[in-house]
C-alpha positions in Angstrom: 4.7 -78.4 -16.4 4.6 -76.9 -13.1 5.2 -73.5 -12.2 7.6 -72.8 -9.5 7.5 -69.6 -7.7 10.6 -67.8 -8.3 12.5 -66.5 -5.6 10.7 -63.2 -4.1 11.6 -59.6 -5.8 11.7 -56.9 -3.5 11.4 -53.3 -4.5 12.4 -50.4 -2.9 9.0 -47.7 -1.6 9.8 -45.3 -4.9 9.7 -48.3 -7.1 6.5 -49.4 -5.3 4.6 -46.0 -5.5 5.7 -46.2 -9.3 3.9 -49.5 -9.8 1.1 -48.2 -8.1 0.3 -45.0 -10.0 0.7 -47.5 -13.5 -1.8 -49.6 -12.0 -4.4 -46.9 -10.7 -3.8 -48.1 -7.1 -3.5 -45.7 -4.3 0.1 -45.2 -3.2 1.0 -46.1 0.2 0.7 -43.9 2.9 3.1 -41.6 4.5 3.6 -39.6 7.6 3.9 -36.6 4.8 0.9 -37.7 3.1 -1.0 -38.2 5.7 -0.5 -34.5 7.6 -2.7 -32.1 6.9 -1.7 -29.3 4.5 -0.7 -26.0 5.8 -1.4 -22.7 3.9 1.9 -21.0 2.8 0.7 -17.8 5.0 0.9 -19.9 8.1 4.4 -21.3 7.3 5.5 -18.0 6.9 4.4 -16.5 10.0 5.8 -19.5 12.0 9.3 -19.4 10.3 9.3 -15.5 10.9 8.2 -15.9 14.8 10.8 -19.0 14.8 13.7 -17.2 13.7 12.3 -13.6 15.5 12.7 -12.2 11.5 9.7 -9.9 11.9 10.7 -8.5 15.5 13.4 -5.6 16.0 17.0 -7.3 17.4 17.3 -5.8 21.0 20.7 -4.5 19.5 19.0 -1.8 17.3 16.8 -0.7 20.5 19.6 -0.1 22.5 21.1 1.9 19.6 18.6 3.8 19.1 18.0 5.1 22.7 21.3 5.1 23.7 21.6 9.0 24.7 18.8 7.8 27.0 20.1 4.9 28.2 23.7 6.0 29.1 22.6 9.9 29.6 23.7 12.4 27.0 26.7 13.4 28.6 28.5 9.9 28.6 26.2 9.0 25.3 29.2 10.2 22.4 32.7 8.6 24.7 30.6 5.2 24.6 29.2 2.9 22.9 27.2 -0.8 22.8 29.7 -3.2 20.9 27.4 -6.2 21.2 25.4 -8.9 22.8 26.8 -11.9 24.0 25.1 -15.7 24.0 25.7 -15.2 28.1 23.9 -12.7 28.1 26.5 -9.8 28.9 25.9 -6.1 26.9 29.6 -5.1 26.0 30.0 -1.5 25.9 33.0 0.1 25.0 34.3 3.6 27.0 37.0 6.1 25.5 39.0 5.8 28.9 39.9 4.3 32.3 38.3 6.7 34.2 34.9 6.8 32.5 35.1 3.2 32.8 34.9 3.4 36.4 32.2 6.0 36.3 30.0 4.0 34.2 30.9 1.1 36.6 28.8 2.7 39.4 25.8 3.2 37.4 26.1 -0.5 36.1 22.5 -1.1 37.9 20.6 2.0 36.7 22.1 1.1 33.0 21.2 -2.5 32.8 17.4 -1.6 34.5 17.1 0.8 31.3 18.2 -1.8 28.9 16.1 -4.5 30.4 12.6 -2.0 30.9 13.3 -0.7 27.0 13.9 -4.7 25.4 11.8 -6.8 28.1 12.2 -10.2 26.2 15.8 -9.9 25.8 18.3 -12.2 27.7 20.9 -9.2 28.6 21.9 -10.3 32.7 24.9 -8.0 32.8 27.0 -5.2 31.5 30.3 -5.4 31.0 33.0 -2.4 30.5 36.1 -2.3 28.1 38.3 0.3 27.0 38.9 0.2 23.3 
């Protein structure tokens, strides 16, 4: 009686790693496997850096020093709205006219913002009366 080999039986990885930890053979290897481990301190520190979780948004600094930013006078008939993905602060004024004041010290405002939040992407100011 002769013994035929059957027709070949493939298994999937999962099934393979399964047969090898019932037969005390090392599983195969894997790109996961085969990084080194990383301490959970250092995964945190990268995720916070990453996703800037740790730093202060540029939004709260120009909040916060916004009387010195705008000048105290102008500091209570505007205010910052937000921070566009261009890269423009929006500021909202009380009126036309103040608008147009504000306009003239666009430069002086935006050197302010961009000395007080260096790393921040804010290229221009813009004005809206709301």
């Amino acid at each position: 009686m002769s013994m035929k080999p059957s027709s070949k039986v493939s298994f999937t990885p999962e099934q393979l790693d399964l047969i090898a930890s019932f037969r005390g053979i090392p599983l195969r290897a894997t790109k996961s496997k085969l990084r080194a481990e990383k301490g959970i301190s250092e995964l945190i520190e990268r995720a916070l850096k990453q996703y800037k979780i740790s730093e202060i948004p540029e939004e709260n600094l120009i909040i916060k020093h916004w009387k010195a930013i705008i000048g105290s006078q102008n500091a209570h008939r505007c205010r910052p709205q937000a921070v566009t993905a261009q890269g423009e602060l929006v500021i909202i004024v009380s009126n036309p006219t103040l608008r147009t004041e504000l306009q003239m010290q666009k430069r002086s405002i935006l050197s302010k913002v961009q000395a007080l939040a260096p790393a921040s992407n804010i290229k221009t100011i813009v004005f809206r009366v709301g």
